[in-house]
KOLFI-955306 format. One record per residue (C-alpha): chain; residue in three letters; residue number from 1; x, z, y. Coordinates in steps of 0.25 Angstrom, whole numbers, plus 5000, padded with zeros to 4 digits. Last residue first. Example, Ala and Ser with C-alpha at 12.3 -4.5 7.8 and 13.67 -1.06 7.14 Angstrom:
// residues 2
+------+------+-----+------+------+------+
! unit ! code ! pos !    X !    Z !    Y !
+------+------+-----+------+------+------+
!    A !  SER !   2 ! 5055 ! 5029 ! 4996 !
!    A !  ALA !   1 ! 5049 ! 5031 ! 4982 !
+------+------+-----+------+------+------+
END
This chain:
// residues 254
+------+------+-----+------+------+------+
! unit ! code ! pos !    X !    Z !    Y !
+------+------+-----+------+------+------+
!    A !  UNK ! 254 ! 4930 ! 5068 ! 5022 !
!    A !  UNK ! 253 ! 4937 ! 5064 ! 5010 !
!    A !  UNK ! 252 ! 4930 ! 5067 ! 4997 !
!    A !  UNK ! 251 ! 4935 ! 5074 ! 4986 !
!    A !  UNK ! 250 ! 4935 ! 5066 ! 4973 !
!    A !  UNK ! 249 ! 4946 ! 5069 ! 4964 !
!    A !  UNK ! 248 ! 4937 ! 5077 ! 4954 !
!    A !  UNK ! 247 ! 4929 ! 5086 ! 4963 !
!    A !  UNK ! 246 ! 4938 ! 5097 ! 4962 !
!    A !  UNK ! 245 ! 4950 ! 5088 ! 4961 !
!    A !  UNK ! 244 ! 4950 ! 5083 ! 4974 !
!    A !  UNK ! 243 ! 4950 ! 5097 ! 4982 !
!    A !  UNK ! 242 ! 4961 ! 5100 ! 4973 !
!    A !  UNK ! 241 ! 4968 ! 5087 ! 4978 !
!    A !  UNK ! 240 ! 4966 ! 5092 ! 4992 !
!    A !  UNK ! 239 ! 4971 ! 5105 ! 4989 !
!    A !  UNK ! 238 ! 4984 ! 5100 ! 4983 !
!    A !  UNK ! 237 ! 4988 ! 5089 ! 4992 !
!    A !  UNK ! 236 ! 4986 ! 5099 ! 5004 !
!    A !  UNK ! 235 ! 4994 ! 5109 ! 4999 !
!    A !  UNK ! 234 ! 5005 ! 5098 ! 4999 !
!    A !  UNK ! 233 ! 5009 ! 5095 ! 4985 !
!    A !  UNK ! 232 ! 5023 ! 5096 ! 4979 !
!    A !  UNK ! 231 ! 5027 ! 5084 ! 4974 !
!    A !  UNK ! 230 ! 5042 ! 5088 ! 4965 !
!    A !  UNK ! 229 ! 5035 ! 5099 ! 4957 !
!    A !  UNK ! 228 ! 5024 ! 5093 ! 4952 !
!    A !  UNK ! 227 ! 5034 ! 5078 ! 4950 !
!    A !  UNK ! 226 ! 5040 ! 5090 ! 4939 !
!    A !  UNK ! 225 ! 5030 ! 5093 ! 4933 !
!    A !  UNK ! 224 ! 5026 ! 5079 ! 4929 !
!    A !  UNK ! 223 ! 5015 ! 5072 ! 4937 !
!    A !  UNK ! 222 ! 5012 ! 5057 ! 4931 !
!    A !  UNK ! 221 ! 4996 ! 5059 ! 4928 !
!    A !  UNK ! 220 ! 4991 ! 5048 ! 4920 !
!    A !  UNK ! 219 ! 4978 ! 5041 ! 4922 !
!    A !  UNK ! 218 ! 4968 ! 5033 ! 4914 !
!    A !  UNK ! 217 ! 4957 ! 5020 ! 4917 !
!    A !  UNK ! 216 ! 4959 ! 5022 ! 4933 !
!    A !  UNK ! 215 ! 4951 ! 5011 ! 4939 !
!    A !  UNK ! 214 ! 4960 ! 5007 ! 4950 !
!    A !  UNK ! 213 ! 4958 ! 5002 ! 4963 !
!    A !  UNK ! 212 ! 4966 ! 4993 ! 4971 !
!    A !  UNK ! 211 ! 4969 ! 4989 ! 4987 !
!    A !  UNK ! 210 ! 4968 ! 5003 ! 4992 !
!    A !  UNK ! 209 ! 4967 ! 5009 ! 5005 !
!    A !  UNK ! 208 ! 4966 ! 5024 ! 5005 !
!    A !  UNK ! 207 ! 4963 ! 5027 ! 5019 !
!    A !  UNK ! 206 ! 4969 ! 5041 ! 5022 !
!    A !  UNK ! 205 ! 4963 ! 5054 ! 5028 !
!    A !  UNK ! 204 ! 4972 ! 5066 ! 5030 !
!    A !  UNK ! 203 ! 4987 ! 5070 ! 5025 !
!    A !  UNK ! 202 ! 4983 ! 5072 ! 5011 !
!    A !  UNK ! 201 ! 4972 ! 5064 ! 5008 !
!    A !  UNK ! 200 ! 4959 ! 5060 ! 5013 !
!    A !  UNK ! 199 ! 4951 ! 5048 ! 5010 !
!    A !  UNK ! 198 ! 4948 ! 5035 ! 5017 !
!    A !  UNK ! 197 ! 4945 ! 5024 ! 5008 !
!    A !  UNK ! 196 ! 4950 ! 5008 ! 5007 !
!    A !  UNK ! 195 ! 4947 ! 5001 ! 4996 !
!    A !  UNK ! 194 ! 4953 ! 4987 ! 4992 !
!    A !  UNK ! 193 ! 4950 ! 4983 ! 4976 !
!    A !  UNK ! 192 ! 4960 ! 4977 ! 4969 !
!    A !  UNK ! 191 ! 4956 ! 4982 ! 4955 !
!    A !  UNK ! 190 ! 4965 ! 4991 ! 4944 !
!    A !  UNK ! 189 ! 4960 ! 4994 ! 4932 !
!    A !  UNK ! 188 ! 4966 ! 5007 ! 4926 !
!    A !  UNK ! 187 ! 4979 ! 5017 ! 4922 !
!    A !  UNK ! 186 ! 4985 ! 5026 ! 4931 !
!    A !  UNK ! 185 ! 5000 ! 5034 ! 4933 !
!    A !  UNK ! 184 ! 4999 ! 5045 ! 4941 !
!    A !  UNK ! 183 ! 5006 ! 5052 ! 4951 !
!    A !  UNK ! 182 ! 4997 ! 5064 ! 4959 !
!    A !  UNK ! 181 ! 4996 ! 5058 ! 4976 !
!    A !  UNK ! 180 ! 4987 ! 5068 ! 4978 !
!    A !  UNK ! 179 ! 4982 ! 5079 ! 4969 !
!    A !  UNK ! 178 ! 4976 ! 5082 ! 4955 !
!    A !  UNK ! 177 ! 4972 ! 5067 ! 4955 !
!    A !  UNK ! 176 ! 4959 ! 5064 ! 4947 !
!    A !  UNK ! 175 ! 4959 ! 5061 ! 4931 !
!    A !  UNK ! 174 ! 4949 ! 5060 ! 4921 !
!    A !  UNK ! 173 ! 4938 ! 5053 ! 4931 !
!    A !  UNK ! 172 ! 4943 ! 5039 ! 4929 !
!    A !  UNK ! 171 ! 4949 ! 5037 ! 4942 !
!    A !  UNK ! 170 ! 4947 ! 5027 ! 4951 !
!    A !  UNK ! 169 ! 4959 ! 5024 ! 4959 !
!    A !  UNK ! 168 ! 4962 ! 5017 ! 4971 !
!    A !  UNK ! 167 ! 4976 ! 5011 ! 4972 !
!    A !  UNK ! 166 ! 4984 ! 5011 ! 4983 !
!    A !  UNK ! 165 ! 4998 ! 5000 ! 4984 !
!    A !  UNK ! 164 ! 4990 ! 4988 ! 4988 !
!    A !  UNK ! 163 ! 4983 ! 4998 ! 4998 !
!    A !  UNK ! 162 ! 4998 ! 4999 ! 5006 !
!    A !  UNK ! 161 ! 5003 ! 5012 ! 5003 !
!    A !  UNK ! 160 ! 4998 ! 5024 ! 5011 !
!    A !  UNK ! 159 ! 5008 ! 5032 ! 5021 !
!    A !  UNK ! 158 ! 5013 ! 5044 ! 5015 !
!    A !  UNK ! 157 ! 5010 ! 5061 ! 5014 !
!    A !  UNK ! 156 ! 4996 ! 5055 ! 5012 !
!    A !  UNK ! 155 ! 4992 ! 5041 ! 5008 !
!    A !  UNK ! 154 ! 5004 ! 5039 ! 5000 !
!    A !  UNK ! 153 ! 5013 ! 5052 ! 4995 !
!    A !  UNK ! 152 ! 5016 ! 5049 ! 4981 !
!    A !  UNK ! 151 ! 5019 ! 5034 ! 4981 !
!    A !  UNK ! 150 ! 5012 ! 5023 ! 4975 !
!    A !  UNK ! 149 ! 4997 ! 5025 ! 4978 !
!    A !  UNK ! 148 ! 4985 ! 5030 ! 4967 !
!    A !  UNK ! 147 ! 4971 ! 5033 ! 4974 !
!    A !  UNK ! 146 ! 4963 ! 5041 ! 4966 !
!    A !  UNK ! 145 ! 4946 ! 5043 ! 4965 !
!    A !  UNK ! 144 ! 4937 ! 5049 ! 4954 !
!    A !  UNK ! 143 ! 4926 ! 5042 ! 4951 !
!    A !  UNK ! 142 ! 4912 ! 5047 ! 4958 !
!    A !  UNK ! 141 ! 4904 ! 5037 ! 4960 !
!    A !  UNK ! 140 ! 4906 ! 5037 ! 4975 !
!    A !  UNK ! 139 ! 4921 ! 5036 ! 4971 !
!    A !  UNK ! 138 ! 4930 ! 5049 ! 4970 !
!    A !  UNK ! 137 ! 4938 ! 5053 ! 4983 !
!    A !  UNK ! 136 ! 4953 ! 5052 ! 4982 !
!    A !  UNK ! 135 ! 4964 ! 5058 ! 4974 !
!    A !  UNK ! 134 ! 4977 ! 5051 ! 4979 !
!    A !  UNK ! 133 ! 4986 ! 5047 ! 4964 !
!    A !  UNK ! 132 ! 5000 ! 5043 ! 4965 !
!    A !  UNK ! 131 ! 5005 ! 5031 ! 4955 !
!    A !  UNK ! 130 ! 5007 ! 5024 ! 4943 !
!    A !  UNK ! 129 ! 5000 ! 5012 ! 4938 !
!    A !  UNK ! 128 ! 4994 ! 5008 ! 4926 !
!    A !  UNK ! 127 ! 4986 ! 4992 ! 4926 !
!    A !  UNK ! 126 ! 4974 ! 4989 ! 4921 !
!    A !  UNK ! 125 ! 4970 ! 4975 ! 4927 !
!    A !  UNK ! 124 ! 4958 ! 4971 ! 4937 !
!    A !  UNK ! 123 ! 4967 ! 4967 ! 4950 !
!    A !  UNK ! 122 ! 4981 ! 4967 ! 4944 !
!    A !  UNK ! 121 ! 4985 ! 4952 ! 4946 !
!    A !  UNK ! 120 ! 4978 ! 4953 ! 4960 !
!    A !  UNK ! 119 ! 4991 ! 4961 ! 4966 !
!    A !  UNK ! 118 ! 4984 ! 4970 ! 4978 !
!    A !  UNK ! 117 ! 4982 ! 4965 ! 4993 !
!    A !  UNK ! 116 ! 4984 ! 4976 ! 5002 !
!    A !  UNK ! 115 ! 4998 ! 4979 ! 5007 !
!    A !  UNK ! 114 ! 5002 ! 4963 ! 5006 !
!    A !  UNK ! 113 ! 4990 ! 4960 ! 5011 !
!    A !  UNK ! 112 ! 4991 ! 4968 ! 5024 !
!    A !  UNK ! 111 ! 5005 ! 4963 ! 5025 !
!    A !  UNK ! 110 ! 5001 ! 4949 ! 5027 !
!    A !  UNK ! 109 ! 4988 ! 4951 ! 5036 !
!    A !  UNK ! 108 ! 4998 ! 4959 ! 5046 !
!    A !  UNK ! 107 ! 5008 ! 4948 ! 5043 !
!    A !  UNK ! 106 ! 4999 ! 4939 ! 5047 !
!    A !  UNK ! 105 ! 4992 ! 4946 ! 5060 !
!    A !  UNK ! 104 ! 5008 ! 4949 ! 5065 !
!    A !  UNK ! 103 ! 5010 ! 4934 ! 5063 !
!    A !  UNK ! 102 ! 5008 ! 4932 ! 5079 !
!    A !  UNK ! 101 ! 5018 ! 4942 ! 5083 !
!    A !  UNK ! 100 ! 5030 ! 4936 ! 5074 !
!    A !  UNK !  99 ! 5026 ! 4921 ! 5081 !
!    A !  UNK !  98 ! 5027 ! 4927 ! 5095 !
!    A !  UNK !  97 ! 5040 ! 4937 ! 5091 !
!    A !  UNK !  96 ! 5047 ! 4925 ! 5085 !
!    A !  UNK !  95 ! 5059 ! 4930 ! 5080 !
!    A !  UNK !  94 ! 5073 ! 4921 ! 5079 !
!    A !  UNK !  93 ! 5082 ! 4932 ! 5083 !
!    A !  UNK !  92 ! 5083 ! 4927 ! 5096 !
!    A !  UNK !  91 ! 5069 ! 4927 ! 5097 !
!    A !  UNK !  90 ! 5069 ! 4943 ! 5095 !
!    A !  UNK !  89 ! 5079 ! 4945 ! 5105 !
!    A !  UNK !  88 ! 5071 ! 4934 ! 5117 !
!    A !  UNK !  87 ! 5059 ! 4943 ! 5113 !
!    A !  UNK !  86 ! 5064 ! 4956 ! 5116 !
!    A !  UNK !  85 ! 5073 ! 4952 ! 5129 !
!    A !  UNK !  84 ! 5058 ! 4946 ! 5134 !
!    A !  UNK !  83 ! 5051 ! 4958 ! 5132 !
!    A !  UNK !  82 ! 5063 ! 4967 ! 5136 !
!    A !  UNK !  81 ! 5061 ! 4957 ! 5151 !
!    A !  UNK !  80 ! 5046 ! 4957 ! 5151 !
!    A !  UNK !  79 ! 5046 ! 4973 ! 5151 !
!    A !  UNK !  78 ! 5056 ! 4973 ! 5160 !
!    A !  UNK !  77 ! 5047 ! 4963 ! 5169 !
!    A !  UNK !  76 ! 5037 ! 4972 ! 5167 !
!    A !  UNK !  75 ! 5043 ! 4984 ! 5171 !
!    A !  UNK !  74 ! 5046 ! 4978 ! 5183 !
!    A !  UNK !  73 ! 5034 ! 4974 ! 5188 !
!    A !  UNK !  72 ! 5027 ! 4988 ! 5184 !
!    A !  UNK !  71 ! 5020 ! 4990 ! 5171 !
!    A !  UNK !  70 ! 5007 ! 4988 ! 5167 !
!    A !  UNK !  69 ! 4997 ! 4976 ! 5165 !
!    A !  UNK !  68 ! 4998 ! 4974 ! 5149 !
!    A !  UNK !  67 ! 5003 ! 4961 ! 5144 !
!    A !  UNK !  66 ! 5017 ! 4965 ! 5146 !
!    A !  UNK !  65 ! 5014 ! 4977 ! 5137 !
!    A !  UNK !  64 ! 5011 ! 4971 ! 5127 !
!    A !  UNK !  63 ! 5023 ! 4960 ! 5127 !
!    A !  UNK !  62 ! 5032 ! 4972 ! 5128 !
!    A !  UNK !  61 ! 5024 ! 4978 ! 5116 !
!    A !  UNK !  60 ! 5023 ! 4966 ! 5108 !
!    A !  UNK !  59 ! 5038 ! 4962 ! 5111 !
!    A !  UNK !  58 ! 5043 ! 4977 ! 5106 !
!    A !  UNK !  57 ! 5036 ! 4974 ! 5093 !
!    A !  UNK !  56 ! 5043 ! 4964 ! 5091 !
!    A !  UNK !  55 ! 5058 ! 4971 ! 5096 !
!    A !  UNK !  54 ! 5055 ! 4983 ! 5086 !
!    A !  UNK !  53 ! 5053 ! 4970 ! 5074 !
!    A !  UNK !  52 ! 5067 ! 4964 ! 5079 !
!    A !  UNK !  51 ! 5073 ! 4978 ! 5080 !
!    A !  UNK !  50 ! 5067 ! 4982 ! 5065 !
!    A !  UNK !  49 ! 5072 ! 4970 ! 5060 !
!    A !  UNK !  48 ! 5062 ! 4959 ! 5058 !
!    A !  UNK !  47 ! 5060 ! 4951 ! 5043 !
!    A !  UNK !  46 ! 5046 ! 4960 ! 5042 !
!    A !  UNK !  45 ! 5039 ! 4955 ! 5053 !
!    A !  UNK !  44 ! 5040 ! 4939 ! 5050 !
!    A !  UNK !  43 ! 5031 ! 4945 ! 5036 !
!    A !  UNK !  42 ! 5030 ! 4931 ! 5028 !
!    A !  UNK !  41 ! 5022 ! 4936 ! 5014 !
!    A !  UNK !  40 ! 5026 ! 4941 ! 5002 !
!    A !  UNK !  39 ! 5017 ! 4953 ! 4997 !
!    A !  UNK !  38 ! 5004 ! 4946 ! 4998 !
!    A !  UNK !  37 ! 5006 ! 4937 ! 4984 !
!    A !  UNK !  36 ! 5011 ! 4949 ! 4977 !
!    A !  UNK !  35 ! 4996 ! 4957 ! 4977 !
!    A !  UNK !  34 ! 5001 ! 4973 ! 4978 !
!    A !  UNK !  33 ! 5001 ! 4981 ! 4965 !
!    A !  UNK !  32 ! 5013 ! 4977 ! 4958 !
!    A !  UNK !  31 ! 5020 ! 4985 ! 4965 !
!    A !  UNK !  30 ! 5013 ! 4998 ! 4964 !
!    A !  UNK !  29 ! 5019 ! 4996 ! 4949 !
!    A !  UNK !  28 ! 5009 ! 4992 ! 4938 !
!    A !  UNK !  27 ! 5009 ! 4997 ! 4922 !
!    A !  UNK !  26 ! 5000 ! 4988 ! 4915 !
!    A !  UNK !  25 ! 4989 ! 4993 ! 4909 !
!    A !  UNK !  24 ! 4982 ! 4980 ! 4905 !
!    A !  UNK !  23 ! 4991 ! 4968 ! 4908 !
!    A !  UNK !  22 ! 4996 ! 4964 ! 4921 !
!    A !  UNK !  21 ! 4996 ! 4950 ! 4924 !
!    A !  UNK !  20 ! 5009 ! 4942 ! 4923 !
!    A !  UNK !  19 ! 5010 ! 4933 ! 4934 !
!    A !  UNK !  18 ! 5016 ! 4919 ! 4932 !
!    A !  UNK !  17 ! 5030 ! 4917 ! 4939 !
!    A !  UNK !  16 ! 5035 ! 4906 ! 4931 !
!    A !  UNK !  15 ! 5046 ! 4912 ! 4924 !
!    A !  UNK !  14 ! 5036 ! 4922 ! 4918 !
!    A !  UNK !  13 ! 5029 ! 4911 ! 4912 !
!    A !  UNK !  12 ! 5041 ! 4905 ! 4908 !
!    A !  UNK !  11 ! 5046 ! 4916 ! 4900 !
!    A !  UNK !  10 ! 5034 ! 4918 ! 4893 !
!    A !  UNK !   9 ! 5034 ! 4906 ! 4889 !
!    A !  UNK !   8 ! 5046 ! 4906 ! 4884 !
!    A !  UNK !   7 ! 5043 ! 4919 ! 4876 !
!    A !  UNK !   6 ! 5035 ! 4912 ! 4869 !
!    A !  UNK !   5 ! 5041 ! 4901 ! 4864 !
!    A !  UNK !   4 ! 5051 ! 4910 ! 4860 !
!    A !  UNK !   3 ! 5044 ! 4919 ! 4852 !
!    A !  UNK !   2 ! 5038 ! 4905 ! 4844 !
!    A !  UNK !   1 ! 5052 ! 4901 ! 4841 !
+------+------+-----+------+------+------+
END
């Protein structure tokens, strides 16, 4: 009875939606990493077709260019006449183009949170999470320094992840990345704690925003033999990361 009890209230807690906290160790997903409560928002921009968002930005330039003292008479008036047909389409449809262009400033603001802001419930816990290690320059003090993103790739041959999806790491000296975008799986305490530093990988000087940072307590290297085989590294890859290691991860960019 006493085993039932509890599993009732168990039960209900889930049912009512409280959060359950990460316990020490716990094994994350990238996922979980952004804050929730910044990731649904009213984003007007996003229910557009690609026709009815190509004919907005058609409206700003048309109206831009209106503004501007060029053109002869009646390529202005031709000008005025596409400009008109366009809005008098995108009303139809039941779009405000005046109202969309003033929420431009708020939904900027909305997606930059929602790319930035990390998931309070793990700020301060030990948490394990797999992923691609970038050497980086150590700290002034001399830690050895990784970044770990999602995807192998990111921040050289691909575009960066948002900064809630980077993670600066401070190693604990045992281990540096043998080259870039190395897989491994790391255990440690992670903090919200924005930085921002420029350093140079493989295709040029990056900035390397991050919204975490993590102190690595233990590391484990997730290469087999056959991953070897499958990521050939560029020539590049491989001399920069041997530049890295001789001073222990810490090459400083120029």
């Amino acid at each position: 009875m006493r085993h039932w009890f509890r599993f009732v209230v168990l039960a209900g807690l889930v049912w009512c939606g409280l959060p359950v906290m990460a316990t020490p160790g716990d094994m994350l997903d990238w996922a979980d990493l952004p804050d929730p409560s910044a990731q649904v928002f009213e984003d007007p921009y996003r229910d557009l077709s690609p026709e009815q968002f190509d004919d907005v930005l058609f409206v700003v330039r048309m109206r831009g260019r209106l503004l501007q003292d060029t053109g002869s008479i009646e390529e202005r008036q031709k000008w005025q006449e596409l400009l008109t047909e366009t809005e008098d389409a995108l009303t139809a449809n039941g779009i405000d183009v005046d109202w969309l262009l003033d929420q431009r400033a708020v939904v900027t603001e909305r997606r930059r949170k929602a790319g930035t802001n990390g998931n309070p419930q793990f700020d301060g816990q030990t948490i394990t999470l797999a992923g691609f290690a970038i050497p980086a320059p150590s700290d002034p003090d001399g830690r050895p320094v990784a970044y770990l993103v999602p995807e192998r790739g990111m921040c050289s041959h691909m575009p960066p992840p948002p900064p809630n999806q980077m993670i600066r790491v401070r190693l604990n000296g045992d281990w540096t990345p043998s080259y870039f975008h190395e897989p491994v799986r790391l255990t440690g305490t992670l903090t919200i704690d924005p930085s921002v530093q420029n350093m140079m990988v493989v295709d040029g000087q990056m900035p390397m925003n991050a919204t975490f940072q993590l102190e690595a307590e233990s590391v484990e290297t997730l290469e087999t033999k056959a991953d070897r085989l499958e990521w050939k590294q560029r020539a590049a890859d491989r001399i920069r990361a041997a530049g890295n290691r001789k001073t222990g991860g810490a090459k400083a960019s120029k």
